[in-house]
LUMVEX-158570 format. One record per residue: residue number from 1; residue in three letters; chain; x, y, z of N, C-alpha, C, CB in turn. Coordinates in nm, 3 decimals, always signed. Each point is the difference from the previous one (the first is absolute). Glycine has a CB too. Example, Ala and Ser with C-alpha at 12.3 -4.5 7.8 and 13.67 -1.06 7.14 Angstrom:
<recs>
REC     k     r   c       npx       npy       npz      capx      capy      capz       cpx       cpy       cpz      cbpx      cbpy      cbpz
REC     1   Ala   A    +1.319    -0.569    +0.780    -0.089    +0.119    +0.000    +0.090    +0.120    +0.000    -0.189    -0.117    +0.125
REC     2   Ser   A    +0.154    +0.222    -0.197    +0.082    +0.119    +0.006    -0.077    +0.109    +0.073    +0.118    -0.063    -0.215
</recs>
This chain:
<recs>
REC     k     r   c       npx       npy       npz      capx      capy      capz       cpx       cpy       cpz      cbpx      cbpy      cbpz
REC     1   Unk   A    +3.173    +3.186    -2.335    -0.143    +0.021    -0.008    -0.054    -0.085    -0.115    +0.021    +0.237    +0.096
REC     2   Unk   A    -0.132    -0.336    -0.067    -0.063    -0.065    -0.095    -0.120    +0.043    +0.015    +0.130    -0.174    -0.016
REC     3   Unk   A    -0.195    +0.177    -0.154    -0.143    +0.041    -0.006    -0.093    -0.145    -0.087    +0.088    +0.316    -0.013
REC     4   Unk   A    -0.170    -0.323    +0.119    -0.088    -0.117    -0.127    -0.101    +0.058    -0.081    +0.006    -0.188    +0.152
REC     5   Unk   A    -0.028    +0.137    -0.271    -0.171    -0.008    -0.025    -0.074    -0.061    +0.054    +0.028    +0.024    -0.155
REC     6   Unk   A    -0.126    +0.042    +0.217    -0.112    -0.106    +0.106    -0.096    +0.083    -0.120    +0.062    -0.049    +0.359
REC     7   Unk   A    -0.102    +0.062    -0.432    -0.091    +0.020    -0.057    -0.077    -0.113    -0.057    +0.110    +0.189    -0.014
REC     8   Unk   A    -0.109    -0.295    -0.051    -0.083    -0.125    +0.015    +0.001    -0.068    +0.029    -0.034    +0.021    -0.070
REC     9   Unk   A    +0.085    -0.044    +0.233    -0.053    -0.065    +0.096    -0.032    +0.065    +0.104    +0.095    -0.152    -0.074
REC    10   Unk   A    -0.168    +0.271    +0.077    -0.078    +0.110    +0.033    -0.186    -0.049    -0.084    +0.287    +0.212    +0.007
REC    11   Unk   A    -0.249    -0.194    -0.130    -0.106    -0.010    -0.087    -0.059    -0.184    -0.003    +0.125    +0.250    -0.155
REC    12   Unk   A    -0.049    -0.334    +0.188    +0.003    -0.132    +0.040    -0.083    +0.001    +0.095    +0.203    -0.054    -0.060
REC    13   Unk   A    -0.198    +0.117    +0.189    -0.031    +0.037    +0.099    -0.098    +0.035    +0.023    +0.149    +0.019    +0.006
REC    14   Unk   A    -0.205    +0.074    -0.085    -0.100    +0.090    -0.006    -0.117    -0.133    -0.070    +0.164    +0.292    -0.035
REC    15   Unk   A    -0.132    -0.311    -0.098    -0.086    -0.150    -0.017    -0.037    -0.069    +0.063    +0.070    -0.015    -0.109
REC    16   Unk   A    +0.009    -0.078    +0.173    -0.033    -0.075    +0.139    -0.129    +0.045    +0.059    +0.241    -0.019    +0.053
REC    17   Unk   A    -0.152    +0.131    -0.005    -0.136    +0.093    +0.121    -0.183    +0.003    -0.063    +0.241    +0.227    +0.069
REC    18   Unk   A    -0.180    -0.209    -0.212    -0.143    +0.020    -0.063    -0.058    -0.136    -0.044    +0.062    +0.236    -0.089
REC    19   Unk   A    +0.017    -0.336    +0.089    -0.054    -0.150    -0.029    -0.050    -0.019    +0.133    +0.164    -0.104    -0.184
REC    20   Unk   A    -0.111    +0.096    +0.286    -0.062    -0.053    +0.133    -0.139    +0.105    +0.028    +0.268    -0.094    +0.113
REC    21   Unk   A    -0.282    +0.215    -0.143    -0.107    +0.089    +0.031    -0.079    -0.097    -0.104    +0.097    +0.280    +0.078
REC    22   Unk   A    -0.111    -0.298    -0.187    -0.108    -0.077    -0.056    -0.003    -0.131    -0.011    -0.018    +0.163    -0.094
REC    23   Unk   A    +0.108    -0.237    +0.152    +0.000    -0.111    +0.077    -0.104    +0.003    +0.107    +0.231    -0.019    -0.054
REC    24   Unk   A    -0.222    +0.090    +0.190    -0.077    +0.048    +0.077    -0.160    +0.034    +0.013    +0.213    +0.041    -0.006
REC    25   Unk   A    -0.194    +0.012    -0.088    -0.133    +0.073    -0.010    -0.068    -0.141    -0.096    +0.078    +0.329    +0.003
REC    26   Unk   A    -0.018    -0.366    -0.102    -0.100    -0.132    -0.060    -0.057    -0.143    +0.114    +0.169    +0.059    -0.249
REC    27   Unk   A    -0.063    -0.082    +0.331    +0.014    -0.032    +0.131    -0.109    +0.032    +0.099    +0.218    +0.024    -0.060
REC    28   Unk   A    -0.200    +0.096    +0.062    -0.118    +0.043    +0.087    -0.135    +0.023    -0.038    +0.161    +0.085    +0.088
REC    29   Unk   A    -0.196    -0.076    -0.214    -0.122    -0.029    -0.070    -0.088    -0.122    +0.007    +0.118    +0.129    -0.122
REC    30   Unk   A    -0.029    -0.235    +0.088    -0.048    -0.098    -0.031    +0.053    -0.106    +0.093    -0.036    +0.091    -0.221
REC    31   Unk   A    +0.079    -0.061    +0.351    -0.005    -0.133    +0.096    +0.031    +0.070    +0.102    +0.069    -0.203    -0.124
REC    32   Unk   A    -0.114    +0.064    +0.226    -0.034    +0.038    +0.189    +0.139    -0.039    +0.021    -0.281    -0.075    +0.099
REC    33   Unk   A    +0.313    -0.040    -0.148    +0.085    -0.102    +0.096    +0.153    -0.012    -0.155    -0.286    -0.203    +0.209
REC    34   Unk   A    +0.407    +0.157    -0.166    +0.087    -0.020    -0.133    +0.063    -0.114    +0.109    +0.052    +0.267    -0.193
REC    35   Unk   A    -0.019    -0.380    +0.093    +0.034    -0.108    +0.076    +0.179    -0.077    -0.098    -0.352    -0.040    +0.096
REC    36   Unk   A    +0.397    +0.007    -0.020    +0.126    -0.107    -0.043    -0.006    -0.136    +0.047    +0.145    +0.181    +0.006
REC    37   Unk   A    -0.124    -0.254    -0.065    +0.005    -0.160    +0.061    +0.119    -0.043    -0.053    -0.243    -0.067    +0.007
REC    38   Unk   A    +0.306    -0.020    +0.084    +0.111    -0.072    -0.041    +0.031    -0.127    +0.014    +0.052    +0.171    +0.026
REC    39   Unk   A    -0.138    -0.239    -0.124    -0.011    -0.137    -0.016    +0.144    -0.095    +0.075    -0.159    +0.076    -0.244
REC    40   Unk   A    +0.279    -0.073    +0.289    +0.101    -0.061    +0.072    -0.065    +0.048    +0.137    +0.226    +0.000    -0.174
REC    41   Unk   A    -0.228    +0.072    +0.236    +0.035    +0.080    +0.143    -0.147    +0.010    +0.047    +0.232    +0.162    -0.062
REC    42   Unk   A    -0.368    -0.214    +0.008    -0.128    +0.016    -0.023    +0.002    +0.095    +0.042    -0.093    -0.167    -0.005
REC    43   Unk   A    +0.184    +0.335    +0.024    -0.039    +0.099    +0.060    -0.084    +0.085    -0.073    +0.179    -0.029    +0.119
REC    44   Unk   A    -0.306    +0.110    -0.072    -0.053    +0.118    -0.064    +0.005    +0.131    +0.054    -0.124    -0.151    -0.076
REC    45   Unk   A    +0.176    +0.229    +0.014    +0.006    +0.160    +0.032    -0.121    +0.050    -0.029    +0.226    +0.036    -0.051
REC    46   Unk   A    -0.302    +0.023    +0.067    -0.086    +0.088    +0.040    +0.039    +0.142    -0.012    -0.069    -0.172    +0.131
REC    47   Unk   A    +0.000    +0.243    -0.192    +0.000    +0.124    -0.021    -0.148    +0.101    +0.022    +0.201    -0.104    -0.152
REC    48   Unk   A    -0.194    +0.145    +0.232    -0.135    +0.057    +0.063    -0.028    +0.201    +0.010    +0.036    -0.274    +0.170
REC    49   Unk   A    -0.039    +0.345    -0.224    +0.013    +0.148    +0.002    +0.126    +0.031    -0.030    -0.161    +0.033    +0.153
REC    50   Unk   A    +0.263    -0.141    -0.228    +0.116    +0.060    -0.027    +0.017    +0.094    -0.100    +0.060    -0.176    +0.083
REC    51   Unk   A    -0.210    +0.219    -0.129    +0.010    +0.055    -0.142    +0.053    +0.152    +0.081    -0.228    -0.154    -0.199
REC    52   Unk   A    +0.134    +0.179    +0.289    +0.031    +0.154    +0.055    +0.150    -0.020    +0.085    -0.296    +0.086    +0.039
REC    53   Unk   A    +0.355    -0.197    +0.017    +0.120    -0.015    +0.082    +0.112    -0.115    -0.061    -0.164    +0.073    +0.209
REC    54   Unk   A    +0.275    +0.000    -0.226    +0.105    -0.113    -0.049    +0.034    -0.120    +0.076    +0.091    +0.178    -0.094
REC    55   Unk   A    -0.106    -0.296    +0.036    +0.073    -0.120    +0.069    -0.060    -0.027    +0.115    +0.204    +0.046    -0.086
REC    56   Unk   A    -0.369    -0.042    +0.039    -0.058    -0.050    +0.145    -0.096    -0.111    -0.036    +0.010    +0.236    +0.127
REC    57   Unk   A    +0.125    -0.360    -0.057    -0.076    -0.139    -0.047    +0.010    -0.124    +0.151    +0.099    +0.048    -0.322
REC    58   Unk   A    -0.196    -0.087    +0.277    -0.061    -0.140    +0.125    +0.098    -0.108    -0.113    -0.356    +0.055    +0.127
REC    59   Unk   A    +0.425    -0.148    +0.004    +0.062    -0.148    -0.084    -0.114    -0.092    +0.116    +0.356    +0.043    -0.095
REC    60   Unk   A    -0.380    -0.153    +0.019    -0.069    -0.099    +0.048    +0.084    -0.116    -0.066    -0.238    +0.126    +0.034
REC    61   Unk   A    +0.286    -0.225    +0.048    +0.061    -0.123    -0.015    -0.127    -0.114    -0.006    +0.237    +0.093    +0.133
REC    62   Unk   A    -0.210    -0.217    -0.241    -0.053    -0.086    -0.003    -0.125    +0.041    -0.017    +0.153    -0.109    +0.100
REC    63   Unk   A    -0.193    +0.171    -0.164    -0.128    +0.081    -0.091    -0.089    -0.105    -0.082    +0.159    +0.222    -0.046
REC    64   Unk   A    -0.267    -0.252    +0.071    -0.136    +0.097    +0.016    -0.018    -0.094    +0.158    -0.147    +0.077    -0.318
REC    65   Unk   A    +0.194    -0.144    +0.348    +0.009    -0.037    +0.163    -0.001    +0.111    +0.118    +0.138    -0.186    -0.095
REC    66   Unk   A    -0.024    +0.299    +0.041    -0.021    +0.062    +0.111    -0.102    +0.127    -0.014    +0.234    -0.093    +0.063
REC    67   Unk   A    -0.279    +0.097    -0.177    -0.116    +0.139    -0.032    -0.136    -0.104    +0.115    +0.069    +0.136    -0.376
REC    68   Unk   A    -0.063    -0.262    +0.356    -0.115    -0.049    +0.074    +0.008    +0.018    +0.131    -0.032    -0.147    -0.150
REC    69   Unk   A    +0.142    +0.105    +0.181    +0.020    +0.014    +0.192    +0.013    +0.130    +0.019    +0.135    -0.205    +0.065
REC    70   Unk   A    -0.143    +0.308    -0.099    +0.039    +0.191    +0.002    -0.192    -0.014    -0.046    +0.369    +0.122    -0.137
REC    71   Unk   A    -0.385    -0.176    +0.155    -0.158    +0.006    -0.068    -0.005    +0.118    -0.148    -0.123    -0.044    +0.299
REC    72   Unk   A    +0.180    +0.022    -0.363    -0.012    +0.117    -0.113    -0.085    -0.079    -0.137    +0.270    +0.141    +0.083
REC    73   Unk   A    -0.252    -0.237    -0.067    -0.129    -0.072    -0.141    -0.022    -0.153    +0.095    +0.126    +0.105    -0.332
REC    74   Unk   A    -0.241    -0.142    +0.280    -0.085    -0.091    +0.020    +0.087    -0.118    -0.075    -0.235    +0.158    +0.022
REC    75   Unk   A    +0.226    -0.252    +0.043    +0.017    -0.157    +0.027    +0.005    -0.034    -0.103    -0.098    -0.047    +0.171
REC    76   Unk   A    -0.030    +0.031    -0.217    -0.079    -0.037    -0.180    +0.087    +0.098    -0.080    -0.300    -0.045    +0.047
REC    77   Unk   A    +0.348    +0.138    -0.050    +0.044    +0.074    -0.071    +0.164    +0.012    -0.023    -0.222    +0.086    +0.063
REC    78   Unk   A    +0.274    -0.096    +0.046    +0.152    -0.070    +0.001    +0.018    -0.126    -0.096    +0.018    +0.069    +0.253
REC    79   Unk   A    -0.150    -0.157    -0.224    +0.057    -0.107    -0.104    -0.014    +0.040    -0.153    -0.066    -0.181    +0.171
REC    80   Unk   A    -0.012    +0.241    -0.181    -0.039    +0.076    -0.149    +0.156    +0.029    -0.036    -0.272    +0.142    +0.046
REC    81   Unk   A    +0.293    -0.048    +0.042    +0.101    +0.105    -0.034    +0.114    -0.103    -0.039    -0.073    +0.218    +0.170
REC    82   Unk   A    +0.096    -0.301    -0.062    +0.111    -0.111    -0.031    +0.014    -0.082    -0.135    -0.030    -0.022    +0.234
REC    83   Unk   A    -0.075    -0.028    -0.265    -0.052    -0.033    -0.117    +0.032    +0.094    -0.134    -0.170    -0.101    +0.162
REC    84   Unk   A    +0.143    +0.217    -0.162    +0.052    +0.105    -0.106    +0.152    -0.001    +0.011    -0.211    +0.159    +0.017
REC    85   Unk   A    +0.261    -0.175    +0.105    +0.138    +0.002    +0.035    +0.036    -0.104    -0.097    +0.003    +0.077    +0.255
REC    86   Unk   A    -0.005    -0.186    -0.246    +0.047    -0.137    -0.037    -0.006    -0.029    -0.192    -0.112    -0.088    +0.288
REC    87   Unk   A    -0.019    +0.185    -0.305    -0.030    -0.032    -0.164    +0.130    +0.132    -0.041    -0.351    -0.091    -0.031
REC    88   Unk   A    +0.369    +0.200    +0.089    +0.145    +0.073    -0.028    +0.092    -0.062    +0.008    -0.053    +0.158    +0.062
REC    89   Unk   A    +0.034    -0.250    +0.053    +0.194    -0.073    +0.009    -0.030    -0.123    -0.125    +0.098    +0.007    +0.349
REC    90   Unk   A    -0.226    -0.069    -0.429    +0.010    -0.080    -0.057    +0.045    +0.049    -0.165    -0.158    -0.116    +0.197
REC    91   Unk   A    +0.151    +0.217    -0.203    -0.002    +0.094    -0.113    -0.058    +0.091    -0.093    +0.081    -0.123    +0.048
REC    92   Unk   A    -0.257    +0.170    +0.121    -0.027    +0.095    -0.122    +0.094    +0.142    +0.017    -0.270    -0.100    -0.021
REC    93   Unk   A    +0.226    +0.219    -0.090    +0.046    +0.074    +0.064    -0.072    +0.112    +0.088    +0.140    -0.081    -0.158
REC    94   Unk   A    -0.264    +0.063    +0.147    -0.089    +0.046    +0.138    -0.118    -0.003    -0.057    +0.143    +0.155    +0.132
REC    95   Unk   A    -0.224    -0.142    +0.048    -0.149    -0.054    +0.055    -0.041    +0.106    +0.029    +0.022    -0.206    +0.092
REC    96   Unk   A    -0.180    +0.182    -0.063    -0.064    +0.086    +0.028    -0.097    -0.023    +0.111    +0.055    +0.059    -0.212
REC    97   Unk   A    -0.055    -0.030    +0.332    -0.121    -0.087    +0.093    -0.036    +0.115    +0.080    +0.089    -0.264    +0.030
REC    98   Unk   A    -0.249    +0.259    +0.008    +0.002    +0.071    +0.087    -0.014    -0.035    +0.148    -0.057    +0.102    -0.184
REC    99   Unk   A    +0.054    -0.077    +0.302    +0.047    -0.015    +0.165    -0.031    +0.112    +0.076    +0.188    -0.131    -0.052
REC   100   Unk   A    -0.269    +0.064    +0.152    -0.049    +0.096    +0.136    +0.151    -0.003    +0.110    -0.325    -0.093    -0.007
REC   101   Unk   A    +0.372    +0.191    -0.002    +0.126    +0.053    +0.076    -0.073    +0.150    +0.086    +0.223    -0.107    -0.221
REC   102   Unk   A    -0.084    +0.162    +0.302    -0.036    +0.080    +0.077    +0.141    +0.079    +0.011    -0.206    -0.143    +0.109
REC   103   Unk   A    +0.225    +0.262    -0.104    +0.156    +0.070    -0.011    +0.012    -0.006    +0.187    -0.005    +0.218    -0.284
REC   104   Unk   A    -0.057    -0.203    +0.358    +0.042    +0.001    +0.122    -0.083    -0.082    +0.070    +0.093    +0.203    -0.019
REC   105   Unk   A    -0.084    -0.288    +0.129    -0.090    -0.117    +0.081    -0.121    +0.113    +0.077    +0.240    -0.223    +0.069
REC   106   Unk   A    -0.232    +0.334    -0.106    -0.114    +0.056    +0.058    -0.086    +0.068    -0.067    +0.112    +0.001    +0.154
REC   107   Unk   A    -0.085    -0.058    -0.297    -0.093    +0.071    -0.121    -0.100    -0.140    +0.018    +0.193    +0.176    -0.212
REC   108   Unk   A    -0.284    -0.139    +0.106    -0.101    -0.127    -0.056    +0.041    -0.023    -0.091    -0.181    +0.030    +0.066
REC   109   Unk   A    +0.155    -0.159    -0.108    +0.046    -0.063    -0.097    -0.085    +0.066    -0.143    +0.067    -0.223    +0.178
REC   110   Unk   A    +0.035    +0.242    -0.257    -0.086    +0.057    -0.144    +0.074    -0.106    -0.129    -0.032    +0.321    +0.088
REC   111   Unk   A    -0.051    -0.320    -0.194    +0.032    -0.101    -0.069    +0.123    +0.077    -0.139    -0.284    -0.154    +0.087
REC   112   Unk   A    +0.380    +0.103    -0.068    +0.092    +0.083    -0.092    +0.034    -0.099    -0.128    +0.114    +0.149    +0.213
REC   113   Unk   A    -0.084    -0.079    -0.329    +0.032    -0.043    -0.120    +0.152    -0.063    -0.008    -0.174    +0.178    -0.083
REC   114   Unk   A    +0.253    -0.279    +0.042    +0.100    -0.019    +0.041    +0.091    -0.012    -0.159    -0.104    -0.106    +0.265
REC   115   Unk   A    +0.187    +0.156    -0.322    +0.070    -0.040    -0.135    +0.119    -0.016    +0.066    -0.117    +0.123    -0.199
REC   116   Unk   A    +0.185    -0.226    +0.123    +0.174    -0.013    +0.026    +0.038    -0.069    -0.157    +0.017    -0.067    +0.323
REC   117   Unk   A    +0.120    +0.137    -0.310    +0.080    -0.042    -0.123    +0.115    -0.080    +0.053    -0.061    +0.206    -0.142
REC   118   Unk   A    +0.092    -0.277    +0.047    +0.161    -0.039    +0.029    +0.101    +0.085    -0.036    -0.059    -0.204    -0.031
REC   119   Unk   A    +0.199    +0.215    +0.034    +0.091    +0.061    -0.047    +0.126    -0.077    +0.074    -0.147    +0.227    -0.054
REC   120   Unk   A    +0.291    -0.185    -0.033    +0.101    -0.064    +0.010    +0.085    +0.096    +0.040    -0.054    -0.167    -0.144
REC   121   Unk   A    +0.097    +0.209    +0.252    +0.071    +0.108    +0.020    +0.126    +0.003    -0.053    -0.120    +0.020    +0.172
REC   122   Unk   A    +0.174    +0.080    -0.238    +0.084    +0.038    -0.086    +0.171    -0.038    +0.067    -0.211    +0.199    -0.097
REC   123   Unk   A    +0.220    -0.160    +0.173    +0.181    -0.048    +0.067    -0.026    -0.148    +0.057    +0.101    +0.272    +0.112
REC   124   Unk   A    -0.187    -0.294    -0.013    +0.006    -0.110    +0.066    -0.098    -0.142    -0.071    +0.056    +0.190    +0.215
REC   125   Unk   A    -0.085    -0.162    -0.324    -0.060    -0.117    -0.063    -0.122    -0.073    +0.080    +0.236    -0.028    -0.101
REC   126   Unk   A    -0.256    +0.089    +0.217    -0.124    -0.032    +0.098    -0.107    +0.016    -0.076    +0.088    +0.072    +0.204
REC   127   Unk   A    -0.211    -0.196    -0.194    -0.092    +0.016    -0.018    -0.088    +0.064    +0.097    +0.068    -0.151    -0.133
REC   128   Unk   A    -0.171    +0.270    +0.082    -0.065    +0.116    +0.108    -0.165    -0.051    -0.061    +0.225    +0.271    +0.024
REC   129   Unk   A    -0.345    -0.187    +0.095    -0.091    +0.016    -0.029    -0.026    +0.142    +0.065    -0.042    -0.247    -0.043
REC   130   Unk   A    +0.006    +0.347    -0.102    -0.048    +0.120    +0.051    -0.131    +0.005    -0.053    +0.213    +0.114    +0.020
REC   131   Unk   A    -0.301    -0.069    +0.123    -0.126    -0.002    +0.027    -0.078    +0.133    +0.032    +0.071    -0.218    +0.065
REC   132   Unk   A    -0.218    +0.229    -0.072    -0.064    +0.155    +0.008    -0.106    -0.056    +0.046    +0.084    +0.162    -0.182
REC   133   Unk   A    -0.151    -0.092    +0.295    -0.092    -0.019    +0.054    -0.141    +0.110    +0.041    +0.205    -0.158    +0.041
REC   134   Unk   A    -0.298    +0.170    -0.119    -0.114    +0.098    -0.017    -0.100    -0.034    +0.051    +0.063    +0.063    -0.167
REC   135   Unk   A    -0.137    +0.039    +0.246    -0.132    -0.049    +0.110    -0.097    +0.019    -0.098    +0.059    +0.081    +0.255
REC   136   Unk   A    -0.155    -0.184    -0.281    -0.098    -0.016    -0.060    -0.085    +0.007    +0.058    +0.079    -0.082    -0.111
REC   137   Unk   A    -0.123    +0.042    +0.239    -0.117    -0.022    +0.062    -0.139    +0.041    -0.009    +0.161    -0.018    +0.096
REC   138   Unk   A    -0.127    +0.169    -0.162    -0.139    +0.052    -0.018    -0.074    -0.086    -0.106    +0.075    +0.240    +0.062
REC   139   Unk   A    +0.008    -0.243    -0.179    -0.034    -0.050    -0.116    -0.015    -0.155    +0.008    +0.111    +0.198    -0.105
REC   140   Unk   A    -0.098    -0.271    +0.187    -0.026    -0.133    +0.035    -0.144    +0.021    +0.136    +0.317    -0.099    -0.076
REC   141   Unk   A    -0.309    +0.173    +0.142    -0.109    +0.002    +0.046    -0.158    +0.055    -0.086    +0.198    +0.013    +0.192
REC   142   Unk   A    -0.125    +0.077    -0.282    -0.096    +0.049    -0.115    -0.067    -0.078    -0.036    +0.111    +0.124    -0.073
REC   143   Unk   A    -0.031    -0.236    -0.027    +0.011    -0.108    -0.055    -0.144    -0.071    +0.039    +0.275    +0.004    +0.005
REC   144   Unk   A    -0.231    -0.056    +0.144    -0.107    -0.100    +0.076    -0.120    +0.085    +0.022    +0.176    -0.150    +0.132
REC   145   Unk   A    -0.182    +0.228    -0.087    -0.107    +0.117    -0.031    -0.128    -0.046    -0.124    +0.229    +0.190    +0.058
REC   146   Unk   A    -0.135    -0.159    -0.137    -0.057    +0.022    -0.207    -0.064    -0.150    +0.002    +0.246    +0.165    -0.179
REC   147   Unk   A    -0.127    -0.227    +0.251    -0.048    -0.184    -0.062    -0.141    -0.057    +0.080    +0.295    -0.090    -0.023
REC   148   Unk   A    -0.296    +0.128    +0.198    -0.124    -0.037    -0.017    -0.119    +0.095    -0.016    +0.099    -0.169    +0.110
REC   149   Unk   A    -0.035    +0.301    -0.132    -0.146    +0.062    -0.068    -0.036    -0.066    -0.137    +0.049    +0.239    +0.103
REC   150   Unk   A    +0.010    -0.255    -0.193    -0.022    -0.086    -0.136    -0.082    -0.171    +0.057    +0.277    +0.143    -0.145
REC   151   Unk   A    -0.238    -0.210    +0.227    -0.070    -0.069    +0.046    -0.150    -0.025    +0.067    +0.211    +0.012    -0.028
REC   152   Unk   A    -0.259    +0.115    +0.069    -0.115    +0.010    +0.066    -0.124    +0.084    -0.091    +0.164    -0.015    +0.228
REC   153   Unk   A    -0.259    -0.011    -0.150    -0.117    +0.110    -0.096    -0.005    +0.096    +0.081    -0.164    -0.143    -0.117
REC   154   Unk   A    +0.177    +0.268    +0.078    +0.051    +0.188    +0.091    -0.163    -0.016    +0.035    +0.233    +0.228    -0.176
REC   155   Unk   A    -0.358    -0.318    +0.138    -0.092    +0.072    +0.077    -0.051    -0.135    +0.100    -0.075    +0.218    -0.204
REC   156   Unk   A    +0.133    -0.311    +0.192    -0.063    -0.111    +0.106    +0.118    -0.003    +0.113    -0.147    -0.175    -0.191
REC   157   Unk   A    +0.263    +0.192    +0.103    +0.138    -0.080    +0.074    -0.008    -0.136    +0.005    +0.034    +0.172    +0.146
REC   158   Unk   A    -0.051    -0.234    -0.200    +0.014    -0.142    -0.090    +0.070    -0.079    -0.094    -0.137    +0.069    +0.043
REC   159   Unk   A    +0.197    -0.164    -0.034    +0.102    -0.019    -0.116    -0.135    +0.012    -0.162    +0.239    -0.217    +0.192
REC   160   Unk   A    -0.149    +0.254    -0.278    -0.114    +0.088    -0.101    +0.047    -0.157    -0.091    +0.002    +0.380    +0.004
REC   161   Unk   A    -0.076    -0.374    -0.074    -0.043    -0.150    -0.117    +0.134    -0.050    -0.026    -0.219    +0.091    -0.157
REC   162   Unk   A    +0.309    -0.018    +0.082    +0.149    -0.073    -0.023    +0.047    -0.053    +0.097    +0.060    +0.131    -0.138
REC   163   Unk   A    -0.030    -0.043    +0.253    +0.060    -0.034    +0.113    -0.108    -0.148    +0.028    +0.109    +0.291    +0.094
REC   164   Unk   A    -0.216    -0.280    -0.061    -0.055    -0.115    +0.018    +0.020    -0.111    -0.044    -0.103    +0.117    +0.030
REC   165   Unk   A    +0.069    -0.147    -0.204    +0.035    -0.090    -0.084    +0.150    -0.058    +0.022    -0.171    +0.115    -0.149
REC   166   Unk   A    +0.296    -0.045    +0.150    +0.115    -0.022    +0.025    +0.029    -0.057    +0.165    +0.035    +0.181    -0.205
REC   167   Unk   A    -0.137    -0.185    +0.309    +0.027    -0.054    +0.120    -0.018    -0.111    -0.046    -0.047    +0.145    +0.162
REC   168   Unk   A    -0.075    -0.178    -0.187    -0.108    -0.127    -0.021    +0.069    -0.116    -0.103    -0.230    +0.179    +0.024
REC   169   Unk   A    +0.244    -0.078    -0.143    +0.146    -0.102    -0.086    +0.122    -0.101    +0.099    +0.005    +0.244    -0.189
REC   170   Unk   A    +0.049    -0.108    +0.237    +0.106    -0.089    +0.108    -0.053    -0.070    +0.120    +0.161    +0.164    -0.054
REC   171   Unk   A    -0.233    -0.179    +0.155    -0.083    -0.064    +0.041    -0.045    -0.151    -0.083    -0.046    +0.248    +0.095
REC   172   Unk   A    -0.038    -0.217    -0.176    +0.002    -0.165    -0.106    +0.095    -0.033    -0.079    -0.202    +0.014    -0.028
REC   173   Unk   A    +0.310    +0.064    -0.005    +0.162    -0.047    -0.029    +0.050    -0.086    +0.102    +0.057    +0.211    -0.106
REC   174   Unk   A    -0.084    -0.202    +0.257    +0.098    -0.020    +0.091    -0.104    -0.153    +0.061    +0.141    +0.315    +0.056
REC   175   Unk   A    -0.254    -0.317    -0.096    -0.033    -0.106    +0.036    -0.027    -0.083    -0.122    -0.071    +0.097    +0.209
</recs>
């Protein structure tokens, strides 16, 4: 008869459990979308409601190519994205852009916030990009809202004197 101590790796255990619960929950606060890129394999994982379900991820090969043909972001915006891609593989260690994407081809497109970092994964010396993705849209539609109310006069609806002066500038700038 052998007896172990499992007592701290019980309590090991128990940590874990409570790192991933606030893993999770910070996770689920503060982003829609959690993304991986893998600069060799151009593959991206996708992570979409995995906060409430374990290990539930979309792979897309040859990325941001195939988010376009899946229609999931706009054309103009793939190249953006590619572009942030490229200043990571050149050496920053992350961007910030934002992009009209869509989580399923039968949503509308909403304009989401995009951050990615680099990182060096620890056993395999692979260079990674882990990414977070937050729907902004309201606050970008807000945005345009505020901007041309600030532009107009609230009682003619008219571009109001600044706005004016600043057309007319560029106008005789351009000629």
């Amino acid at each position: 008869c052998i007896v172990n101590d499992i007592t701290t790796k019980k309590r090991l255990e128990i940590q874990l459990d409570q790192e991933r619960a606030r893993l999770h929950f910070l996770l689920k606060s503060t982003t829609d979308v959690f993304f991986q890129y893998d600069f060799e394999s151009k593959i991206m994982r996708i992570s979409t409601e995995s906060f409430d379900r374990e290990n539930f991820l979309y792979e897309f090969p040859n990325c941001p190519q195939t988010l376009v043909e899946k229609n999931l972001i706009l054309q103009d915006d793939a190249e953006r994205f590619q572009h942030a891609l490229e200043r990571l593989k050149g050496g920053e260690n992350a961007v910030s852009l934002d992009i009209r994407a869509r989580l399923r081809p039968e949503d509308d497109f909403s304009w989401y916030s995009v951050r990615c970092l680099e990182y060096i994964e620890i056993y395999t010396n692979k260079r990674r990009i882990l990414g977070s993705m937050k729907n902004i849209d309201q606050i970008v539609h807000q945005r345009e809202r505020l901007r041309k109310e600030a532009m107009l006069d609230p009682l003619l609806e008219i571009f109001n004197v600044k706005t004016g002066r600043r057309l007319l500038e560029k106008v005789l700038l351009s000629e």
